[in-house]
C-alpha positions in Angstrom: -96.0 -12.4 109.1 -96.6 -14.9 111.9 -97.2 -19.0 110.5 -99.5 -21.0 112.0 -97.1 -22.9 114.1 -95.5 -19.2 115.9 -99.4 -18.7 116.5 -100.0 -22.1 118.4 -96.3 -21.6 120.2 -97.5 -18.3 121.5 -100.9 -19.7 122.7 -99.7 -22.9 124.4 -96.5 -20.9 126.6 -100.3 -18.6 127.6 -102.1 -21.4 128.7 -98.9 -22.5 130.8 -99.1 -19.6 133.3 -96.0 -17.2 131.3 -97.0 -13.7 130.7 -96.7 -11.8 127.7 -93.5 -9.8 128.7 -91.9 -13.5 129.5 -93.7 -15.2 125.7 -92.6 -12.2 123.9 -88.9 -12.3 125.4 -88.6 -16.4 124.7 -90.0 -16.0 120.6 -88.1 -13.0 119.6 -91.7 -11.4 118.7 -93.0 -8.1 120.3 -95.3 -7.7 122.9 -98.0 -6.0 120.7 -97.7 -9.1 118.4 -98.0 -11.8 120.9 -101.3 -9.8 122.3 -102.3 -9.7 118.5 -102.1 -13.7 118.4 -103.9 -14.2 121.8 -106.6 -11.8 121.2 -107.4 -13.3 117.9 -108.8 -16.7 116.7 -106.9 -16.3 113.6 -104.6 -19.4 112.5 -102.3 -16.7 110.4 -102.3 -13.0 109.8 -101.4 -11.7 106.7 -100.6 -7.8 105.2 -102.3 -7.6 101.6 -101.4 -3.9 100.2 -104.5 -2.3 98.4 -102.9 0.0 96.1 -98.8 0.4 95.3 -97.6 3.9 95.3 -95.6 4.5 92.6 -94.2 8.1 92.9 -91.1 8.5 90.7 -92.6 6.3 88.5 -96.0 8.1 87.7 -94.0 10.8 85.5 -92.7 7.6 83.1 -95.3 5.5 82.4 -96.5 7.1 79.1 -92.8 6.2 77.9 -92.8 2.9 79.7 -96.0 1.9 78.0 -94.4 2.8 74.9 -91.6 0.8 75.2 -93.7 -2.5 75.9 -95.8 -2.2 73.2 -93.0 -1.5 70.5 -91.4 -4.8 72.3 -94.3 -7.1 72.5 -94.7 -6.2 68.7 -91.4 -7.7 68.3 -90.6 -11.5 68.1 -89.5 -12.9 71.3 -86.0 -13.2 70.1 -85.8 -9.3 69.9 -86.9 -8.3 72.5 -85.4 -6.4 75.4 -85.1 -7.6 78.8 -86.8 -5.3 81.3 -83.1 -4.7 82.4 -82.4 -2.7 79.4 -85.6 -1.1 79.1 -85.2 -0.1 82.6 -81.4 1.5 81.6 -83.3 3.6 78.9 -86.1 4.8 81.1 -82.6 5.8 83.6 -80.7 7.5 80.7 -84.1 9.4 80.2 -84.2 10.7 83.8 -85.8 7.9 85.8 -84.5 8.0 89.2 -86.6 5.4 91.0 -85.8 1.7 91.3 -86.1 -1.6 89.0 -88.7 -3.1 90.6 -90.9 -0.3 90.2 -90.5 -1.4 86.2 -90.9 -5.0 86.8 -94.3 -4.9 89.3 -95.7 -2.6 86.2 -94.4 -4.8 83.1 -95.7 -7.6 84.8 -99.0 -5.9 85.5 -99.4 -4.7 81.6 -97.6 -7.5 79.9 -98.9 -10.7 81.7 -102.6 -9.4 82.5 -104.6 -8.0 79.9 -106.5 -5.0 80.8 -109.8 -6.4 80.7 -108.8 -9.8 82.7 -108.5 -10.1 86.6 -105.4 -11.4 88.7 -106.6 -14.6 89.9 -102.8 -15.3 92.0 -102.1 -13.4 95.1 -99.9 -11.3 93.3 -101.7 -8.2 93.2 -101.2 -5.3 90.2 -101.0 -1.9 90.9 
């Protein structure tokens, strides 16, 4: 992700006669990125994913959903960390990773399935 500042670096070392090869060798970028800047009259660019795979996870979810409803009917006291619910999904044959777990909790405990993300975080 280039900032605004990289973006204004790369244009002014243009406008002083350097080429490309010479900008891309001096900022550590790569050539494809510094044309990407010049060709542009965007101040930052920015990779938004539409949809996050989830393919080890997909086989789990009936269980994981399970396990946050029977823990959001609990006090707050009582509950489990997603740690430990992530352990139980692993003891159960989960091979995938805990932030897998975490991106969906977050999705079904924090937003309500008829409300809309209004952050930049983005649910799967």
């Amino acid at each position: 992700m280039l900032i605004v500042e990289t973006i204004a670096k790369i244009r002014r070392l243009f406008r002083e006669p350097r080429s490309i090869r010479e900008i891309s060798r001096e900022l550590r970028l790569s050539r494809k990125v510094v044309r990407k800047a010049l060709r542009s009259d965007k101040t930052a660019f920015a990779y938004k994913r539409q949809h996050q795979p989830r393919p080890q996870l997909d086989g789990h979810i009936a269980r994981l959903d399970a396990l946050l409803s029977e823990e959001l009917a609990k006090p707050k006291r009582e509950r489990l960390s997603l740690m430990r619910l992530f352990e139980g999904l692993r003891t159960e044959g989960y091979a995938g990773g805990y932030d897998a777990v975490r991106r969906y909790a977050h999705c079904k405990v924090c937003v309500p399935a008829n409300q809309t993300v209004r952050s930049g975080r983005s649910c799967m």
